[in-house]
C-alpha positions as CSV (number, residue, x, y, z in Angstrom):
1,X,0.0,0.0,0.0
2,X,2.8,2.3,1.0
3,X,4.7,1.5,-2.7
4,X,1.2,2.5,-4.4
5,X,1.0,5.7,-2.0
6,X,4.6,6.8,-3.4
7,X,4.1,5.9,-6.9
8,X,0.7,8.0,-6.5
9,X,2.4,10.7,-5.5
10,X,5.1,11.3,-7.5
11,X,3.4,10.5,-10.8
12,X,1.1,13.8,-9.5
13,X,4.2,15.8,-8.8
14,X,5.7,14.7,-12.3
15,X,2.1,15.9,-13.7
16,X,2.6,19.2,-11.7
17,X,6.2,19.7,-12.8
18,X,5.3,18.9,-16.5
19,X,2.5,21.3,-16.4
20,X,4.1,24.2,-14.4
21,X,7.1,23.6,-17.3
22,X,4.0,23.8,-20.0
23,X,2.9,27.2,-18.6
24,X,6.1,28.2,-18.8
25,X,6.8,27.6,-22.2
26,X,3.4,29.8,-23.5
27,X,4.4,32.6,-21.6
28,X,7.9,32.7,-23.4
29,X,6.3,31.0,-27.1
30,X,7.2,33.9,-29.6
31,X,9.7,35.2,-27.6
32,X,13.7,34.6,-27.6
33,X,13.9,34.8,-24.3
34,X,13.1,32.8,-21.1
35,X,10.7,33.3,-18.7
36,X,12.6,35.1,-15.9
37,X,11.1,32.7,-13.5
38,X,13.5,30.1,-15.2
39,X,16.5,32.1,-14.2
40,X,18.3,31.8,-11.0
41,X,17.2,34.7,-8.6
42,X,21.3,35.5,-8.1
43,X,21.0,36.4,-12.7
44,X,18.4,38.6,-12.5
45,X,19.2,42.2,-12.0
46,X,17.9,45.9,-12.4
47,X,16.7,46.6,-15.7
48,X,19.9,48.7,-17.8
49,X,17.2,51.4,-19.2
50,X,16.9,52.9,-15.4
51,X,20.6,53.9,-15.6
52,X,21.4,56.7,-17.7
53,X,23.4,56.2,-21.4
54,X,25.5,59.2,-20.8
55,X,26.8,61.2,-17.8
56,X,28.5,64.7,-18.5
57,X,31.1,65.2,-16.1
58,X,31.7,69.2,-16.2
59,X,34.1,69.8,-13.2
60,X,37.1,69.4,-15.0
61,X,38.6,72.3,-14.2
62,X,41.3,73.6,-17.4
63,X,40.7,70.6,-19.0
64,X,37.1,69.6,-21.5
65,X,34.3,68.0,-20.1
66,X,34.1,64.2,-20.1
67,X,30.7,63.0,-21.8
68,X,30.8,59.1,-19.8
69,X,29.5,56.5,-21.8
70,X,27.7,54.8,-19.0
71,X,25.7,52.3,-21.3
72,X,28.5,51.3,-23.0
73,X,30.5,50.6,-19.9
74,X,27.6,48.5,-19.0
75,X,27.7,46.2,-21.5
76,X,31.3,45.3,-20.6
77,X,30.9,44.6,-16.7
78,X,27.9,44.7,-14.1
79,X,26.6,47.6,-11.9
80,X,27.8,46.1,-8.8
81,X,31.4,45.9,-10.6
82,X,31.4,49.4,-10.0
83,X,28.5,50.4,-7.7
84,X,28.3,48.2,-5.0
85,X,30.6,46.4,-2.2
86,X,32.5,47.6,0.8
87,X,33.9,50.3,-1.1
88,X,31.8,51.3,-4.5
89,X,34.2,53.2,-6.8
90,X,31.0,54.9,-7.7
91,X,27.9,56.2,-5.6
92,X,24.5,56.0,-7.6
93,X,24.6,59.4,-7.3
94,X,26.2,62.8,-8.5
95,X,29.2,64.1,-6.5
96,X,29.1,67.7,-6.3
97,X,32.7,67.7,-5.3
98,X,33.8,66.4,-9.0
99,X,36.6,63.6,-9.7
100,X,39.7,63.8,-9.1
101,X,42.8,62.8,-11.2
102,X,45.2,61.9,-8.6
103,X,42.4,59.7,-7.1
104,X,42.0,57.8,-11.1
105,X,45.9,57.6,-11.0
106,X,46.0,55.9,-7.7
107,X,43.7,53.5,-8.9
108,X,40.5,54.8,-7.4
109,X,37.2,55.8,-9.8
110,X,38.0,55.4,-13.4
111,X,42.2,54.0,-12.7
112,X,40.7,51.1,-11.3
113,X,40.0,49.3,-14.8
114,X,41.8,52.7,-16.4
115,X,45.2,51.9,-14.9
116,X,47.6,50.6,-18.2
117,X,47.8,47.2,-16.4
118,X,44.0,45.6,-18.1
119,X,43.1,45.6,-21.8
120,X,41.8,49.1,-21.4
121,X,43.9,52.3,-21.7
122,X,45.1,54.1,-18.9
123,X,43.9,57.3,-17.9
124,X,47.7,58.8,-17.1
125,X,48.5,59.0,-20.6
126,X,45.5,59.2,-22.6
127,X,44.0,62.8,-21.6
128,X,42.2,63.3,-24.9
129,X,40.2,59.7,-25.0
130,X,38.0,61.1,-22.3
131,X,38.5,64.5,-22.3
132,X,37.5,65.7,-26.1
133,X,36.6,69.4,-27.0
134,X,33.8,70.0,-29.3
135,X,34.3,72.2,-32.1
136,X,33.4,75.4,-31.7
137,X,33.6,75.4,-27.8
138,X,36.2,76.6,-25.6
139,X,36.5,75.6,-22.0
140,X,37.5,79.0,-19.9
């Protein structure tokens, strides 16, 4: 009796699964993508449209502003690679105060990936990468 109970049971979990799994599939028919319910909760995260696709960093003092390509630096790592830990190299929010270049070359802010030791070029000698002038404007 005990054998038939067991047997019972998980042939009505298997039906459950295989219909829960069903559902799943009609949700996402039409669709590339999976339902988000399929993904681990740990691969889920913020949606990229909330963040801005450029930040204009105007304290610069002598030098042009620096138009950040935020999106685009997006694509290449995740927010909390920059935005979250013990120690964030960026808060989620403007700094009235400006950056600083001694900070980038001690490897703080932008000299943490912008430091001539990854595949990226370092901020020390590469001024103009960031800091571009647009024609026909002159900083003062």
């Amino acid at each position: 009796m005990r054998k038939l109970m067991l047997v019972s049971l998980m042939c009505a979990a298997g039906l459950v699964f295989a219909a829960d799994k069903k559902a799943k599939k009609e949700a996402t028919k039409g669709t590339d993508k999976p339902a988000a319910a399929e993904a681990p909760a740990s691969a889920v995260e913020p949606a990229k449209s909330e963040a801005p696709e450029f930040i204009m960093l105007d304290k610069t003092g002598k030098l042009a502003p620096v138009k950040f390509a935020h999106t685009a630096h997006g694509k290449k790592n995740t927010c909390k690679d920059c935005h979250e830990g013990e120690k964030p190299l960026f808060l989620q929010k403007r700094n009235e105060a400006g950056m600083k270049m001694a900070d980038m070359y001690a490897g703080k802010t932008c000299g943490s990936c912008h430091n001539g030791k990854n595949k990226v070029f370092a901020a020390k000698s590469a001024c103009a990468k960031c800091h571009k002038k647009e024609e026909g404007k002159k900083k003062s």
